[in-house]
VEXKOLLUM-869882 format. One record per atom (N, C-alpha, C, O): residue number from 0; residue in one letter; atom name; x, y, z. Coordinates in steps of 0.02 Angstrom, whole numbers. Example, Ala and Ser with C-alpha at 12.3 -4.5 7.8 and 13.67 -1.06 7.14 Angstrom:
REM VEXKOLLUM-869882
@num = 0 residu = a atome = N xx = 660 yy = -284 zz = 390
@num = 0 residu = a atome = CA xx = 615 yy = -225 zz = 390
@num = 0 residu = a atome = C xx = 660 yy = -165 zz = 390
@num = 0 residu = a atome = O xx = 712 yy = -166 zz = 423
@num = 1 residu = s atome = N xx = 642 yy = -112 zz = 354
@num = 1 residu = s atome = CA xx = 684 yy = -53 zz = 357
@num = 1 residu = s atome = C xx = 645 yy = 2 zz = 394
@num = 1 residu = s atome = O xx = 670 yy = 57 zz = 402
This chain:
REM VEXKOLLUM-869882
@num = 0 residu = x atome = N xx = 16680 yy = 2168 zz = 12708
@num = 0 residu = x atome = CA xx = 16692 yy = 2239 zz = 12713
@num = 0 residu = x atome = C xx = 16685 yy = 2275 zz = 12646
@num = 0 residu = x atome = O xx = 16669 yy = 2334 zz = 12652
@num = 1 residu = x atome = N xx = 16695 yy = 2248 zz = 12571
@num = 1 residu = x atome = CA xx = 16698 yy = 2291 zz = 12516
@num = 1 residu = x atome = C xx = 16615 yy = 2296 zz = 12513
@num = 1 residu = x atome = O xx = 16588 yy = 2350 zz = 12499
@num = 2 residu = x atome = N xx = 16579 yy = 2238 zz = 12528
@num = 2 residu = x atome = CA xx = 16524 yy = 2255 zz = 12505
@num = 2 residu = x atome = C xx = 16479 yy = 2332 zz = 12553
@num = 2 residu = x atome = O xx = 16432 yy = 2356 zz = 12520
@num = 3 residu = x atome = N xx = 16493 yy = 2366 zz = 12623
@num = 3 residu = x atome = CA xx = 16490 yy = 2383 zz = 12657
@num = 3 residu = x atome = C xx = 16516 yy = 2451 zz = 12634
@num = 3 residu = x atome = O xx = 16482 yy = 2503 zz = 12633
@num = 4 residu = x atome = N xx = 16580 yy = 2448 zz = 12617
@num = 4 residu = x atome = CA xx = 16628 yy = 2503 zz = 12589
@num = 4 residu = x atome = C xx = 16578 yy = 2530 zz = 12515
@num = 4 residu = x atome = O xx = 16579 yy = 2590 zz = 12501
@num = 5 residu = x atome = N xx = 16537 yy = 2480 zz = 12470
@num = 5 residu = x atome = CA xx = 16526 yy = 2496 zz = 12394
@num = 5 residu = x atome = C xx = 16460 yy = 2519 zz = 12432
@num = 5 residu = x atome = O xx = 16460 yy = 2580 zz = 12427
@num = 6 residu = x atome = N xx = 16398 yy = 2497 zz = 12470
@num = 6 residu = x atome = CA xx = 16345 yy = 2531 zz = 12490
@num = 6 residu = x atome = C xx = 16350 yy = 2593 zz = 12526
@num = 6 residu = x atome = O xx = 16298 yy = 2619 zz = 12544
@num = 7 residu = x atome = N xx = 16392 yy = 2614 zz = 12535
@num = 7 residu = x atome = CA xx = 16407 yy = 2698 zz = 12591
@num = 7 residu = x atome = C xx = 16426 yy = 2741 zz = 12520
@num = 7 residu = x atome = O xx = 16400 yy = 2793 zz = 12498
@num = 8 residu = x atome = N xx = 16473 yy = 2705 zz = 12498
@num = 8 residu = x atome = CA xx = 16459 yy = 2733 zz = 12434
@num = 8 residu = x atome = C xx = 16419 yy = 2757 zz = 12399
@num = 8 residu = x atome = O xx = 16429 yy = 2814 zz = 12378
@num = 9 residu = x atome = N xx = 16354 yy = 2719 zz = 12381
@num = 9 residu = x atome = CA xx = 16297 yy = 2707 zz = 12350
@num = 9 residu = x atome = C xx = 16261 yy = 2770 zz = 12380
@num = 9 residu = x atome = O xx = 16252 yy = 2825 zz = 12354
@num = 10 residu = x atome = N xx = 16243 yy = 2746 zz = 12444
@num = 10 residu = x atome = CA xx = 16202 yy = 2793 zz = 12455
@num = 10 residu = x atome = C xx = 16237 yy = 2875 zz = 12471
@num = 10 residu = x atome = O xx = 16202 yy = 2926 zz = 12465
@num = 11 residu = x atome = N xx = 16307 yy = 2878 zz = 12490
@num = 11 residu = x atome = CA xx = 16330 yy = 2938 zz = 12473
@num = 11 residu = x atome = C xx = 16309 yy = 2972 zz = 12405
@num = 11 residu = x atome = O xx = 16288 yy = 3029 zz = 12408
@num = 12 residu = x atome = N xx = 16315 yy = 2940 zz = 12344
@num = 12 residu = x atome = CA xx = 16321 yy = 2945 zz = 12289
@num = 12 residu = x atome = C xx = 16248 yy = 2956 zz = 12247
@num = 12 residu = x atome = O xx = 16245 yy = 2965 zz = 12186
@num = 13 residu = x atome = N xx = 16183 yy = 2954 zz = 12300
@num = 13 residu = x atome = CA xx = 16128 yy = 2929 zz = 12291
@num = 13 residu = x atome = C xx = 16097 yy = 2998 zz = 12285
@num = 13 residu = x atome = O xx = 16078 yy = 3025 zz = 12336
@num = 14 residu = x atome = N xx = 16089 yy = 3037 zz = 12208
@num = 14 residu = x atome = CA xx = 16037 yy = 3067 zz = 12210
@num = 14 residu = x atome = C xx = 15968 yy = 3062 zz = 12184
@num = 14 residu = x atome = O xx = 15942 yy = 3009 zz = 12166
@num = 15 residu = x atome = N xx = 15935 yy = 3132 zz = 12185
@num = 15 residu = x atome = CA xx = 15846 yy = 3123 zz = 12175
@num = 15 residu = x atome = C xx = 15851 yy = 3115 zz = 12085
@num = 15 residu = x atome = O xx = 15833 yy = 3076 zz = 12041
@num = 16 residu = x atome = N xx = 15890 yy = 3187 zz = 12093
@num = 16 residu = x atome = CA xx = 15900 yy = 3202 zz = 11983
@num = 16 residu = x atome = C xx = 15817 yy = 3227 zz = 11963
@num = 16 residu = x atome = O xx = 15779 yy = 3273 zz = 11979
@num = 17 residu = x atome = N xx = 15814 yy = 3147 zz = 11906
@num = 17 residu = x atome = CA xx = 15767 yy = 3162 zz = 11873
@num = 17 residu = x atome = C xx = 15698 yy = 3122 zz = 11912
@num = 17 residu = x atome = O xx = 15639 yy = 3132 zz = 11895
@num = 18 residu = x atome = N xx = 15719 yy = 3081 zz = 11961
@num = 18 residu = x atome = CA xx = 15655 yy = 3031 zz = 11995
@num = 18 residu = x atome = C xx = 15602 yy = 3078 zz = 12016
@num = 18 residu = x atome = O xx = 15606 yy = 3138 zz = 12025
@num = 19 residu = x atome = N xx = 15548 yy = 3037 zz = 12023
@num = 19 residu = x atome = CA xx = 15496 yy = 3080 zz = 12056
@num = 19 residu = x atome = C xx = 15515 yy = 3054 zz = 12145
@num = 19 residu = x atome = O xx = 15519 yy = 2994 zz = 12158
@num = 20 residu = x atome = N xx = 15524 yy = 3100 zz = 12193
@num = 20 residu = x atome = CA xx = 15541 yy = 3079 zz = 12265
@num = 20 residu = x atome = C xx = 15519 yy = 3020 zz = 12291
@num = 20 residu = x atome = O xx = 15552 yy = 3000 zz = 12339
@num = 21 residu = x atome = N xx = 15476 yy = 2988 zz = 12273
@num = 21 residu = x atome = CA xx = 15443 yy = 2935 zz = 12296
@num = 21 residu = x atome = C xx = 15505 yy = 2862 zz = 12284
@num = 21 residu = x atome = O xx = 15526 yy = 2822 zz = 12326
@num = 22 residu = x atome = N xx = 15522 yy = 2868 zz = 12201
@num = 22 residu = x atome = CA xx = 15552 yy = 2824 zz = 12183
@num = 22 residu = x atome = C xx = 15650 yy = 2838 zz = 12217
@num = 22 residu = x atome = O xx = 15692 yy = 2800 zz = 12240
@num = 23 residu = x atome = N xx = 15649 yy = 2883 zz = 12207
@num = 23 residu = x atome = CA xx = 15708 yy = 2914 zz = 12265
@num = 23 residu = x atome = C xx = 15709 yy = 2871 zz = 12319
@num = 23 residu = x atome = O xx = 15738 yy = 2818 zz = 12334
@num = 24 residu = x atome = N xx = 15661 yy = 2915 zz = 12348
@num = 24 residu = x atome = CA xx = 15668 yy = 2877 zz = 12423
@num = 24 residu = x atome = C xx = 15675 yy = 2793 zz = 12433
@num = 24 residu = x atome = O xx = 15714 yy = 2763 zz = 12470
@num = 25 residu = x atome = N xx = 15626 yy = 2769 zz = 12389
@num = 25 residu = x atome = CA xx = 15623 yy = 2707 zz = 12382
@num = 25 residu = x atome = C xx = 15710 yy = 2680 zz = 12365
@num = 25 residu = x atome = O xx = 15741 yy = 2641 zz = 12400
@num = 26 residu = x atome = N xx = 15734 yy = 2707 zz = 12313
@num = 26 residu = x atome = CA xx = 15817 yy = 2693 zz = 12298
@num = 26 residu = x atome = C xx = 15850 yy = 2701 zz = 12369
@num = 26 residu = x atome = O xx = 15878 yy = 2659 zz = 12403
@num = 27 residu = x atome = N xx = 15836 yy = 2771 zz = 12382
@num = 27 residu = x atome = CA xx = 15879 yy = 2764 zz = 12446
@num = 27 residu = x atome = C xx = 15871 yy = 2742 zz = 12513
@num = 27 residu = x atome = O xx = 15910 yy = 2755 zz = 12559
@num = 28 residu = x atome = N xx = 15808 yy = 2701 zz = 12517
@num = 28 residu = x atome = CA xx = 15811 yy = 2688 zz = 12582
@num = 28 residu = x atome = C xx = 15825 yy = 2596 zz = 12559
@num = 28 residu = x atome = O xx = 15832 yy = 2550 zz = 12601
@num = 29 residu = x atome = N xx = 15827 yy = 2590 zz = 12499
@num = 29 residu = x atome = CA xx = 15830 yy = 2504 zz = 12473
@num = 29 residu = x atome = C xx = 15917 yy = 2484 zz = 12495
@num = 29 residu = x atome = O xx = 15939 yy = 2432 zz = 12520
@num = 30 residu = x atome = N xx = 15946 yy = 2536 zz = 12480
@num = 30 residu = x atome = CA xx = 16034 yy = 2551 zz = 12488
@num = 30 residu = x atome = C xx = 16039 yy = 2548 zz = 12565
@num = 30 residu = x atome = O xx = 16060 yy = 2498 zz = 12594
@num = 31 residu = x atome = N xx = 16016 yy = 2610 zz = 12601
@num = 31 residu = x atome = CA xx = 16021 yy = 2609 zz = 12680
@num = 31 residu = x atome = C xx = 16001 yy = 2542 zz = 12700
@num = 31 residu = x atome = O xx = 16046 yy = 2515 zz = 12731
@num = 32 residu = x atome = N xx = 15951 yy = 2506 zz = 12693
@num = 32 residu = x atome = CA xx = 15936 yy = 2455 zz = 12723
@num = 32 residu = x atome = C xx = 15981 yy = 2374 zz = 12704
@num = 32 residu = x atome = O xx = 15990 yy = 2334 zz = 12750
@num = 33 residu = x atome = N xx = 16000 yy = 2362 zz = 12650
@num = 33 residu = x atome = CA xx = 16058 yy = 2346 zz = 12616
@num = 33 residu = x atome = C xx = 16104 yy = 2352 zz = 12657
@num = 33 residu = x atome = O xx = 16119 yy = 2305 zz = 12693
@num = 34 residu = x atome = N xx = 16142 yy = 2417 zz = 12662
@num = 34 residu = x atome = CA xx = 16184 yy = 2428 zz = 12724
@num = 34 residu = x atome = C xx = 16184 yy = 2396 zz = 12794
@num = 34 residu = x atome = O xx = 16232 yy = 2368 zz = 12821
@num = 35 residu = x atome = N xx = 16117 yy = 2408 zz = 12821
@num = 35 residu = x atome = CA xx = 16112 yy = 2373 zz = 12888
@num = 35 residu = x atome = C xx = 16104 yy = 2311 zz = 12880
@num = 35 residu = x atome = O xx = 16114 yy = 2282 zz = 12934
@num = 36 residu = x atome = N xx = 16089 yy = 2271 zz = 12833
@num = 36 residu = x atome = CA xx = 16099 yy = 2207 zz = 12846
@num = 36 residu = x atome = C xx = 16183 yy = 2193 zz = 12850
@num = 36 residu = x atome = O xx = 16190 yy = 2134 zz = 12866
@num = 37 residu = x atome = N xx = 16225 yy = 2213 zz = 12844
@num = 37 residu = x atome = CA xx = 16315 yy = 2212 zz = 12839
@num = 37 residu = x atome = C xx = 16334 yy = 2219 zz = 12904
@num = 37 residu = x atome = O xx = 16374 yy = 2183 zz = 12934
@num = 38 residu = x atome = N xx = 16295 yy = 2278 zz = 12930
@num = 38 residu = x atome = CA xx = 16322 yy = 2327 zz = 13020
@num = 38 residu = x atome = C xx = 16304 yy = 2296 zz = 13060
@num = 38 residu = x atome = O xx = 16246 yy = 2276 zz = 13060
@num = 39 residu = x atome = N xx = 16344 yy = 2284 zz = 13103
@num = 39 residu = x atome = CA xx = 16312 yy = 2241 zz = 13185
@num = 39 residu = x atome = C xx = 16296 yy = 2312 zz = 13229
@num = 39 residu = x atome = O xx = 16339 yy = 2351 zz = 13249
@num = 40 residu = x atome = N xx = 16229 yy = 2317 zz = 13238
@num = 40 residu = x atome = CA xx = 16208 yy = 2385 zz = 13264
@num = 40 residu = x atome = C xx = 16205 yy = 2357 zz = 13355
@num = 40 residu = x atome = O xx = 16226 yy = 2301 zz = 13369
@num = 41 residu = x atome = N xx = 16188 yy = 2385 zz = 13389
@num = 41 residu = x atome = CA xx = 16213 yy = 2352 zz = 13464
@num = 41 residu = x atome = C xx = 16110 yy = 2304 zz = 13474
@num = 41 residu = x atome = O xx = 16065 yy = 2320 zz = 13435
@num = 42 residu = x atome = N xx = 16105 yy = 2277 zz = 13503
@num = 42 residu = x atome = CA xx = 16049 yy = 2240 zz = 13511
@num = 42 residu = x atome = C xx = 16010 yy = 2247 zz = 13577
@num = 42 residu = x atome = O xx = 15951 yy = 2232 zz = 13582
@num = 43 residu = x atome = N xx = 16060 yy = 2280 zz = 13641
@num = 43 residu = x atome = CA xx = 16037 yy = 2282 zz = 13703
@num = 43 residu = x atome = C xx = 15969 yy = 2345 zz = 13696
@num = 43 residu = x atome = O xx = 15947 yy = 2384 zz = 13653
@num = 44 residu = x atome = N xx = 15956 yy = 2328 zz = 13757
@num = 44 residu = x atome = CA xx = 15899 yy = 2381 zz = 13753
@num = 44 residu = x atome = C xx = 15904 yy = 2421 zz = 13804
@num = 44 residu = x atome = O xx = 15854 yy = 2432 zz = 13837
@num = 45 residu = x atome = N xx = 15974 yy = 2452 zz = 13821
@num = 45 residu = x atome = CA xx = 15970 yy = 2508 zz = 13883
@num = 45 residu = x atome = C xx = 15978 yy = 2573 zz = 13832
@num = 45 residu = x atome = O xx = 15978 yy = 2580 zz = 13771
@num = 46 residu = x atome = N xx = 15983 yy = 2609 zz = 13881
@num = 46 residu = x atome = CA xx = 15953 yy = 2690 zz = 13845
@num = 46 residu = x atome = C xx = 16020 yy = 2700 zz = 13787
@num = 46 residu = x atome = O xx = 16014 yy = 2720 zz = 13729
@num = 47 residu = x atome = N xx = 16077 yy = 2682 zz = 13818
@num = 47 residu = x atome = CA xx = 16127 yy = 2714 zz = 13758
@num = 47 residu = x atome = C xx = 16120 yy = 2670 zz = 13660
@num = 47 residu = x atome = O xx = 16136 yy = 2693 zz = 13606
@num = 48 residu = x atome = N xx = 16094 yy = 2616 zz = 13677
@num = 48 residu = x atome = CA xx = 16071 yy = 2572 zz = 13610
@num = 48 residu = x atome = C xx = 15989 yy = 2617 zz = 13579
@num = 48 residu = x atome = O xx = 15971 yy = 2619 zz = 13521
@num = 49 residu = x atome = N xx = 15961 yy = 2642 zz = 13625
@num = 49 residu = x atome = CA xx = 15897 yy = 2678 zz = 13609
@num = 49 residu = x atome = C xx = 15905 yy = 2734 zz = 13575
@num = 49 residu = x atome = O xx = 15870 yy = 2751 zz = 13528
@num = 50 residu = x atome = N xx = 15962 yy = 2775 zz = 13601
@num = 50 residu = x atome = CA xx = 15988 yy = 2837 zz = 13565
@num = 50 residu = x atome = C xx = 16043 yy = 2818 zz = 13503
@num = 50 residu = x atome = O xx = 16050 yy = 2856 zz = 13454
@num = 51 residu = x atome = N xx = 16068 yy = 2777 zz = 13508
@num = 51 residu = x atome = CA xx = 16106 yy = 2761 zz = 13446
@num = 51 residu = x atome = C xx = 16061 yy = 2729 zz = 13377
@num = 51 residu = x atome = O xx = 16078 yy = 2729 zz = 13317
@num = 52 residu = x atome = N xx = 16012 yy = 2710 zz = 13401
@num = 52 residu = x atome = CA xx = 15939 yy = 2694 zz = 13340
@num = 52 residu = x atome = C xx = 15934 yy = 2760 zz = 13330
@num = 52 residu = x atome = O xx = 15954 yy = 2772 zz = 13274
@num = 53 residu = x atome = N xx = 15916 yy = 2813 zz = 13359
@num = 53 residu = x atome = CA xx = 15884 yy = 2854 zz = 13362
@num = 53 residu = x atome = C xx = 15958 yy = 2892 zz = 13302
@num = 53 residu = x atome = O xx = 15951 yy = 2904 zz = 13243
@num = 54 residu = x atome = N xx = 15995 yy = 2899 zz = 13327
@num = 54 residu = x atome = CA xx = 16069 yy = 2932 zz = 13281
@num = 54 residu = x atome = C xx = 16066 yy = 2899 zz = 13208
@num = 54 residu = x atome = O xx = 16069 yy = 2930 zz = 13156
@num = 55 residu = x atome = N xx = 16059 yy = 2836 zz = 13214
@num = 55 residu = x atome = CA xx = 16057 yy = 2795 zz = 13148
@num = 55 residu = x atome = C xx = 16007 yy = 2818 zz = 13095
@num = 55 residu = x atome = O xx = 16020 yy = 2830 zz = 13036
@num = 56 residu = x atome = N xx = 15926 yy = 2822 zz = 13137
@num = 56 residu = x atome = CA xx = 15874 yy = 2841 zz = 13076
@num = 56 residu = x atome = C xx = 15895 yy = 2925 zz = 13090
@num = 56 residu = x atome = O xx = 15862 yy = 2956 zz = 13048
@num = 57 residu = x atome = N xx = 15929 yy = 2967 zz = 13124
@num = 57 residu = x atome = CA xx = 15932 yy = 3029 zz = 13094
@num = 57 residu = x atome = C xx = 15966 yy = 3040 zz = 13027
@num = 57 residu = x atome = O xx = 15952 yy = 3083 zz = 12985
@num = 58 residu = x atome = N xx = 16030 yy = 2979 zz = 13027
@num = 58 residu = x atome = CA xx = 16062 yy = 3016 zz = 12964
@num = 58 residu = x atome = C xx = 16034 yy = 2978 zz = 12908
@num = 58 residu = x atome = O xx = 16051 yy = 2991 zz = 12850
@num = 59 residu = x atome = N xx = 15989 yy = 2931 zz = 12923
@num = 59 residu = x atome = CA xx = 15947 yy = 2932 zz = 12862
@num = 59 residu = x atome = C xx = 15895 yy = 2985 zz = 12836
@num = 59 residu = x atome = O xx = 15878 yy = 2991 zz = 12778
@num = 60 residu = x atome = N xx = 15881 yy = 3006 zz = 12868
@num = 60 residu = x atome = CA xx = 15843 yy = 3058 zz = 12858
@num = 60 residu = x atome = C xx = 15902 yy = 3143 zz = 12818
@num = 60 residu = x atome = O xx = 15892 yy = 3188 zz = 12778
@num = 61 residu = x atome = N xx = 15952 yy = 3124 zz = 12859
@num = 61 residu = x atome = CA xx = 16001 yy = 3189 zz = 12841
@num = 61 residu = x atome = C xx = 16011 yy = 3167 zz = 12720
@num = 61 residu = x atome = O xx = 16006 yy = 3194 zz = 12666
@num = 62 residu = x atome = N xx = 16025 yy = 3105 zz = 12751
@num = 62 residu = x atome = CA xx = 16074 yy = 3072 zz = 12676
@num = 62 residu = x atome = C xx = 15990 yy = 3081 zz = 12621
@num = 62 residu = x atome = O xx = 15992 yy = 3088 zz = 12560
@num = 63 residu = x atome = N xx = 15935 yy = 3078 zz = 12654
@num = 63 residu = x atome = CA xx = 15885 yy = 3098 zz = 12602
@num = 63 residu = x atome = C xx = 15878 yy = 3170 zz = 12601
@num = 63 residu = x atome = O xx = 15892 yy = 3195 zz = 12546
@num = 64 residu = x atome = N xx = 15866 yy = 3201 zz = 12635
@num = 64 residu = x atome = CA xx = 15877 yy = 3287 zz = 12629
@num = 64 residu = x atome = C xx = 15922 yy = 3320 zz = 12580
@num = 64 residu = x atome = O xx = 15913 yy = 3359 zz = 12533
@num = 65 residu = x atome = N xx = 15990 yy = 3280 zz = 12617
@num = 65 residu = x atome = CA xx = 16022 yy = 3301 zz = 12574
@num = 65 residu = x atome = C xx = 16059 yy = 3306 zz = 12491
@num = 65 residu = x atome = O xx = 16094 yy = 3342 zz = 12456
@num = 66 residu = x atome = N xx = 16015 yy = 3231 zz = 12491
@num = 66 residu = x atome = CA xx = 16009 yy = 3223 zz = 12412
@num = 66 residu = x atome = C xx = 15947 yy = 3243 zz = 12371
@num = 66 residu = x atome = O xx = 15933 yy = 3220 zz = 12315
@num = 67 residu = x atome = N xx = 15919 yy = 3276 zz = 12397
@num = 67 residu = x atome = CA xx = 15845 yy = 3321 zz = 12355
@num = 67 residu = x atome = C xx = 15864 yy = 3346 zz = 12289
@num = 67 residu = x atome = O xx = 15922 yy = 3362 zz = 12274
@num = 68 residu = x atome = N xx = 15824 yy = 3348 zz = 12257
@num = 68 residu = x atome = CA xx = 15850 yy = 3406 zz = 12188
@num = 68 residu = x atome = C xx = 15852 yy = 3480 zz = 12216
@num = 68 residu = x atome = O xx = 15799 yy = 3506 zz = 12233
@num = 69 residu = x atome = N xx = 15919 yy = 3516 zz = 12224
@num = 69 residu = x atome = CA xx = 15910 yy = 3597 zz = 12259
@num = 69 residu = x atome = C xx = 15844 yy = 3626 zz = 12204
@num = 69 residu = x atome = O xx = 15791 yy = 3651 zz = 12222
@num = 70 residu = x atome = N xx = 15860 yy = 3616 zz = 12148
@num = 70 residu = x atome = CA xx = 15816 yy = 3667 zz = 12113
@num = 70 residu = x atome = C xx = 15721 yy = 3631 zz = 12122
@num = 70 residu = x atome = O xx = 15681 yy = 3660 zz = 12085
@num = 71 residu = x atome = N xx = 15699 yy = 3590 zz = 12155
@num = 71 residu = x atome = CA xx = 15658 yy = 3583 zz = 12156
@num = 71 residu = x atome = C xx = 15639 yy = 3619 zz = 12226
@num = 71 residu = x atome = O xx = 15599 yy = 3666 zz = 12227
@num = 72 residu = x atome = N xx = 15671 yy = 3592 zz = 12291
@num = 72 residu = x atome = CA xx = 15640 yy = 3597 zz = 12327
@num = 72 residu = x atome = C xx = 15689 yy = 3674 zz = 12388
@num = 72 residu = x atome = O xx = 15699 yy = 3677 zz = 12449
@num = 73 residu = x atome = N xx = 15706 yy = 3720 zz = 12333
@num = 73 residu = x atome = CA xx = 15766 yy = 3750 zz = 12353
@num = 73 residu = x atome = C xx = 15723 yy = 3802 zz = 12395
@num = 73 residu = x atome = O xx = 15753 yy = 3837 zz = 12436
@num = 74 residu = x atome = N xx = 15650 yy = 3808 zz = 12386
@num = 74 residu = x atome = CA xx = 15610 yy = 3851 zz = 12472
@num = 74 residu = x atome = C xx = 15581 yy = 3838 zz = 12481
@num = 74 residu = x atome = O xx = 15527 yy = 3867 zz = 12474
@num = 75 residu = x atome = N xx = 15590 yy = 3769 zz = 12510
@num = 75 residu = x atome = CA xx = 15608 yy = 3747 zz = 12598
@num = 75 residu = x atome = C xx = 15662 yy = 3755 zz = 12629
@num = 75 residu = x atome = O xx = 15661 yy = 3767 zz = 12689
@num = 76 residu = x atome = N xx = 15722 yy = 3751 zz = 12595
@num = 76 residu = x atome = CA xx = 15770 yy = 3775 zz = 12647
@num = 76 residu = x atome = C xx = 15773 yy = 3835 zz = 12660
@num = 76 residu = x atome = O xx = 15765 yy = 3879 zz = 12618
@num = 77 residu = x atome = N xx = 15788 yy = 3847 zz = 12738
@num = 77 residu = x atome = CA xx = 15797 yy = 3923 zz = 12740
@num = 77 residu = x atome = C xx = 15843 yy = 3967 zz = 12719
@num = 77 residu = x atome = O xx = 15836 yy = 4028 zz = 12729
């Protein structure tokens, strides 16, 4: 569990700064995936395990958004 507890961390903690996005992303998806090797994610394949993948890669996508540099990429947001 600490190691689980220190990666949510991580990638909470995970910004762009000074990286060029590429190497970002690369950090933060090295952490997220790190993570899932720890999580027992469900394995079945009926629809509610299909949408819970589907929930999982959203907030990866949220936890990279939301660690952008604001002043780089501050319009695109609306």
């Amino acid at each position: 569990m600490p190691k689980i507890n220190w990666l949510k961390a991580e990638v909470t903690l995970c910004k762009q700064g000074n990286l060029e996005v590429v190497k970002y992303f690369s950090t933060l998806m090295g952490l997220c995936n790190g993570h899932d090797t720890y999580v027992k994610h469900p394995t079945c394949m009926c629809e509610v395990a299909a949408k819970y993948a589907k929930m999982v890669e959203d907030d990866k996508d949220h936890e990279f958004l939301i660690s952008l540099d604001d002043e780089l990429y501050l319009n695109v947001w609306p």
